[in-house]
C-alpha positions in Angstrom: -23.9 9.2 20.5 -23.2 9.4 16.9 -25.8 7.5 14.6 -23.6 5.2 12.1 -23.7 5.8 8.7 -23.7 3.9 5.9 -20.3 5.4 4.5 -18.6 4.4 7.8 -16.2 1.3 7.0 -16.5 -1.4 8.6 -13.8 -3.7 10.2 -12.7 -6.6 8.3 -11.1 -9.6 9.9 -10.6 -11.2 7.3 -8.2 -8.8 5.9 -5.9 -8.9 8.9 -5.6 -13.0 7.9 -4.1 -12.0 4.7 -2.3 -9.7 5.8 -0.7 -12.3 8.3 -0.6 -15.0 5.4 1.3 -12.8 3.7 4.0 -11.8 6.3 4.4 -15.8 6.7 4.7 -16.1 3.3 7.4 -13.4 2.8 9.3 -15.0 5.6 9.1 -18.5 4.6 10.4 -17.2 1.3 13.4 -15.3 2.8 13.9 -18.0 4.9 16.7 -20.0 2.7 18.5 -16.7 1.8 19.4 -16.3 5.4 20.3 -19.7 6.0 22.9 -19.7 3.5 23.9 -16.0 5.7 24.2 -17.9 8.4 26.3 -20.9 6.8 28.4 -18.5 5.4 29.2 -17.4 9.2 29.5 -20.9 10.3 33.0 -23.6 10.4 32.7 -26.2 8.1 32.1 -28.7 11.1 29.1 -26.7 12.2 27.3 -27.2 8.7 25.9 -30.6 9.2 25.6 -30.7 13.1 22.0 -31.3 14.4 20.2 -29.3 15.4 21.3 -27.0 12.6 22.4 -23.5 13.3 19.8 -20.5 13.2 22.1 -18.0 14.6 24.8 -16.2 12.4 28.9 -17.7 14.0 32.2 -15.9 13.6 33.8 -16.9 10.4 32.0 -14.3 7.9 35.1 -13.2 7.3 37.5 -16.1 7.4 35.1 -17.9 5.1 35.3 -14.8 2.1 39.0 -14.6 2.8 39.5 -18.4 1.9 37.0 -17.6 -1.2 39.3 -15.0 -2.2 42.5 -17.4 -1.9 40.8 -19.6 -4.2 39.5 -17.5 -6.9 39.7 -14.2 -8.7 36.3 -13.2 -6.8 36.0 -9.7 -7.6 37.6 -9.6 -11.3 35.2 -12.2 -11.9 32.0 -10.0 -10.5 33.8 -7.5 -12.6 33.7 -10.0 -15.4 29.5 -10.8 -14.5 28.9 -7.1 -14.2 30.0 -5.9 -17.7 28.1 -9.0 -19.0 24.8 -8.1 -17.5 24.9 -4.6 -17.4 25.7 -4.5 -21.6 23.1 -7.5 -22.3 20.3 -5.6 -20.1 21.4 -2.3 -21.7 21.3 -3.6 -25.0 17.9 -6.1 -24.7 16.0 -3.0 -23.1 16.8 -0.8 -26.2 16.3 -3.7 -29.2 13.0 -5.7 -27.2 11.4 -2.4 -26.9 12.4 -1.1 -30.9 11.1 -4.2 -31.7 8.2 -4.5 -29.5 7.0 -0.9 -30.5 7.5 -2.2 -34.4 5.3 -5.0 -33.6 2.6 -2.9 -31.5 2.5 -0.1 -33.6 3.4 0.0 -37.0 1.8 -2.2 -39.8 3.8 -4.0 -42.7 3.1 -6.7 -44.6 3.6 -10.5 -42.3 3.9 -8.6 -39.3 1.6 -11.2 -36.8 3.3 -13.9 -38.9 6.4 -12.6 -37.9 5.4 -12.3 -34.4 4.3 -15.7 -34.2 7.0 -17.2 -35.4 9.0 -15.2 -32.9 6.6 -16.6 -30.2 7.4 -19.9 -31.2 11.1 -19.8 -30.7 10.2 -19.7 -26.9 9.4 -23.3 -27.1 12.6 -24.6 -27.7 15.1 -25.1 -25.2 18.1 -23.0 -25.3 20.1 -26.4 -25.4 19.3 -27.1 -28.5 20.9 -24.4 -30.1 24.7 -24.8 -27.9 26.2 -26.5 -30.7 25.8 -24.3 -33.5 26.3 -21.0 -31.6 29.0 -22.5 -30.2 30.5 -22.5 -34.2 29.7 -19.5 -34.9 31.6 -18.2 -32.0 34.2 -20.3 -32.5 34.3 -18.9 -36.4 34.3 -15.6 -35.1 37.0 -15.8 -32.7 35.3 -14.9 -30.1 35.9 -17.4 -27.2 37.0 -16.6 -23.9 35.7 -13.3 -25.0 32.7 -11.5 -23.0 31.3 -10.6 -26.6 30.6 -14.4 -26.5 28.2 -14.0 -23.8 27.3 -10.8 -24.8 26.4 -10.9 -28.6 24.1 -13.6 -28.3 22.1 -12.1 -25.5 21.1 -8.8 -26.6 17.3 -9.9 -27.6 15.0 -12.5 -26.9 11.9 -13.3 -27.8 10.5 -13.0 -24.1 11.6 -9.6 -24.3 9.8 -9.0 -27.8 6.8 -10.3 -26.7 6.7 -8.5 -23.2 7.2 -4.8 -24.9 5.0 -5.4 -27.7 1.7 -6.3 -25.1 2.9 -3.2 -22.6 3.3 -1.0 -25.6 0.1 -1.7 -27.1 -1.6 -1.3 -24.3 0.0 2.0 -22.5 0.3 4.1 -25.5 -2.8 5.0 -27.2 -3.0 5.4 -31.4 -4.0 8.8 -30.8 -0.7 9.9 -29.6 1.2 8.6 -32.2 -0.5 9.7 -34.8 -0.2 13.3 -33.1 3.1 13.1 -33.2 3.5 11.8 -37.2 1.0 14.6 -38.1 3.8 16.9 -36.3 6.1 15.7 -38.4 8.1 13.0 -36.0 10.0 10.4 -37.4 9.1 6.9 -36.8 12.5 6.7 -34.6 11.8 9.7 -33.2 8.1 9.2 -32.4 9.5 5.9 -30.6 12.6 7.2 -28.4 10.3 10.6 -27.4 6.9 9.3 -27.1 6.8 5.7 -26.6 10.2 5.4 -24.1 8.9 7.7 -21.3 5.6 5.7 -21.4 6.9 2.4 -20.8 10.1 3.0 -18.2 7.8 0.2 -15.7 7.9 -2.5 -18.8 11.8 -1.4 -19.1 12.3 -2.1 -15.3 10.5 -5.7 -14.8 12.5 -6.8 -18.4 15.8 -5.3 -16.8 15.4 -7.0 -13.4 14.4 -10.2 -15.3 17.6 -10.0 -18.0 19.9 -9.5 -15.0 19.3 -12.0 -13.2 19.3 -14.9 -15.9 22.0 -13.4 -16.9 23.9 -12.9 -14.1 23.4 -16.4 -12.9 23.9 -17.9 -16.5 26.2 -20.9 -15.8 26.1 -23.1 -19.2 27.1 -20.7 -21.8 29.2 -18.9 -20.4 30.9 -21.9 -18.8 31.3 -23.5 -22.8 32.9 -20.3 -24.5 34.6 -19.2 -21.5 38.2 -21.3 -21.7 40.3 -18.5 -20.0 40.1 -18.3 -16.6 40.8 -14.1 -16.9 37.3 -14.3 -18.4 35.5 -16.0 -16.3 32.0 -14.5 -14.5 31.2 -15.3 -11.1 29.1 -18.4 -11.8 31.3 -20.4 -13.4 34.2 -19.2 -10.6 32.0 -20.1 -7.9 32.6 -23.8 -9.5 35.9 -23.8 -8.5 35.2 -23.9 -4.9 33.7 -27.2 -5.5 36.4 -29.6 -4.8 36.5 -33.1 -5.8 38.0 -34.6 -2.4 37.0 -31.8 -0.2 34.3 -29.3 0.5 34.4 -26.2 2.8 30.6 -25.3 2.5 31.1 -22.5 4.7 33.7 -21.3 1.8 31.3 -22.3 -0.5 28.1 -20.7 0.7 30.2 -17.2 1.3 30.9 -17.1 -2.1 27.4 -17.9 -2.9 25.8 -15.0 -0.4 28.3 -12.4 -1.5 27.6 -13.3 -5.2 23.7 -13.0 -4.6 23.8 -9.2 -3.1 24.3 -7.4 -6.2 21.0 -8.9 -7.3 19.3 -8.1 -4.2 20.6 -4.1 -4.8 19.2 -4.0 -8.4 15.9 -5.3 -7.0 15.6 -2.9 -4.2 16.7 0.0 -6.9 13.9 -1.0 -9.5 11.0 -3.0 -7.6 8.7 0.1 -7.3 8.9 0.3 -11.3 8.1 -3.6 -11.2 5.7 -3.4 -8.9 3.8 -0.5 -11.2 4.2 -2.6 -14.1 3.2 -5.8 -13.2 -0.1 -3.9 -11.9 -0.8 -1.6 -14.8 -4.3 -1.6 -15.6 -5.5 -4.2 -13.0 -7.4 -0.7 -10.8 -9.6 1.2 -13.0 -9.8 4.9 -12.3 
């Protein structure tokens, strides 16, 4: 027999329980989004019957058809796609200018700057409907995307969040390196700084997308025209005053929920890396 040594590991029980905490966790967690799978498969007599359905029924497609004959469905996601794809696109590339200003260059009222930005995060969104709502209105801009779009292209989250991951993934050093070798400021920050925080630019992308794409308030203010519409505030049009298909109503709401799944899937290794940058020491 082979004497043990020290080095050999040793088995840990304890990390099996976590392990199967975890797995119950995940489940629990996926648990409503395939409950409303199921509904959206399911009559709307079977929706309240007890006990409740676990299984998915035969009227996934009957259900999306009747969504379909009640609202523009896919002009709409058309509609919620442009919106979130330019807002993302456009936050990703302003957030992480100005996060890289904040992080990394010094001018005069810079953290006073920054804390004032910081402090905008505090007040709820609701408080400022009204007057962006005139200056939309001013601009001629309603029932246009560019309402939606305009407003959303930076937040102060998104300030914040690139200014701590820049500061923290791309050392002085570098950038000094790259002034002595004659870069521009610009130029230091698309061909240095960019490739160094594409995790930060994935978590922020994931997390614009999805508050944008399942914005309801705003977009349901400037958004008269039914043409202009995004899916969230269509999807309210399935919700009849004297009657409610939920199985209608719940196939709209699945199908309108995948395209956030995909961009997950696509980006969550990014997310994943950024969210645990710097917690394992080399």
């Amino acid at each position: 027999m082979k004497p043990a040594t020290a080095n050999q590991p040793k088995k840990q029980p304890g990390r099996f329980v976590l392990y199967g905490l975890l797995i119950f966790a995940g489940l629990v967690s996926l648990f409503p989004f395939y409950w409303m799978f199921v509904m959206a498969t399911q009559p709307n007599h079977v929706i309240n019957q007890t006990p409740p359905a676990l299984l998915p029924g035969p009227e996934l497609v009957t259900n999306f058809t009747n969504v379909l004959g009640q609202i523009d469905f896919f002009g709409a996601m058309m509609n919620s796609l442009i919106v979130s794809v330019a807002v993302t696109a456009g936050s990703l590339f302003l957030c992480s200018l100005a996060g890289f200003a904040f992080a990394k260059l010094k001018f005069k009222g810079r953290d006073v700057l920054f804390v004032l930005i910081l402090i905008t995060m505090m007040i709820p969104p609701q408080l400022g409907l009204i007057p962006t709502y005139y200056i939309i209105s001013q601009l001629g801009w309603l029932s246009d995307l560019k309402a939606i779009i305009v407003p959303g292209l930076i937040n102060a989250f998104g300030i914040f969040w690139m200014r701590q991951y820049i500061k923290e993934a791309v050392p002085d050093e570098l950038i000094e390196a790259a002034r002595i070798d004659g870069c521009s400021i610009f130029r230091v920050y698309w061909n240095i700084v960019t490739p160094a925080i594409l995790p930060a630019f994935a978590t922020l992308g994931i997390i614009v997308f999805m508050n944008v794409w399942n914005d309801f308030l705003w977009p349901l203010v400037v958004l008269q025209d039914q043409s202009s519409h995004t899916l969230q505030v269509a999807l309210r049009a399935l919700n009849d005053s004297y009657s409610r298909d939920y199985g209608m109503i719940l196939s709209g709401t699945f199908w309108a929920t995948v395209p956030l799944i995909i961009v997950f899937l696509l980006f969550n290794k990014a997310f994943i890396s950024s969210l645990t940058q710097g917690a394992v020491k080399s």
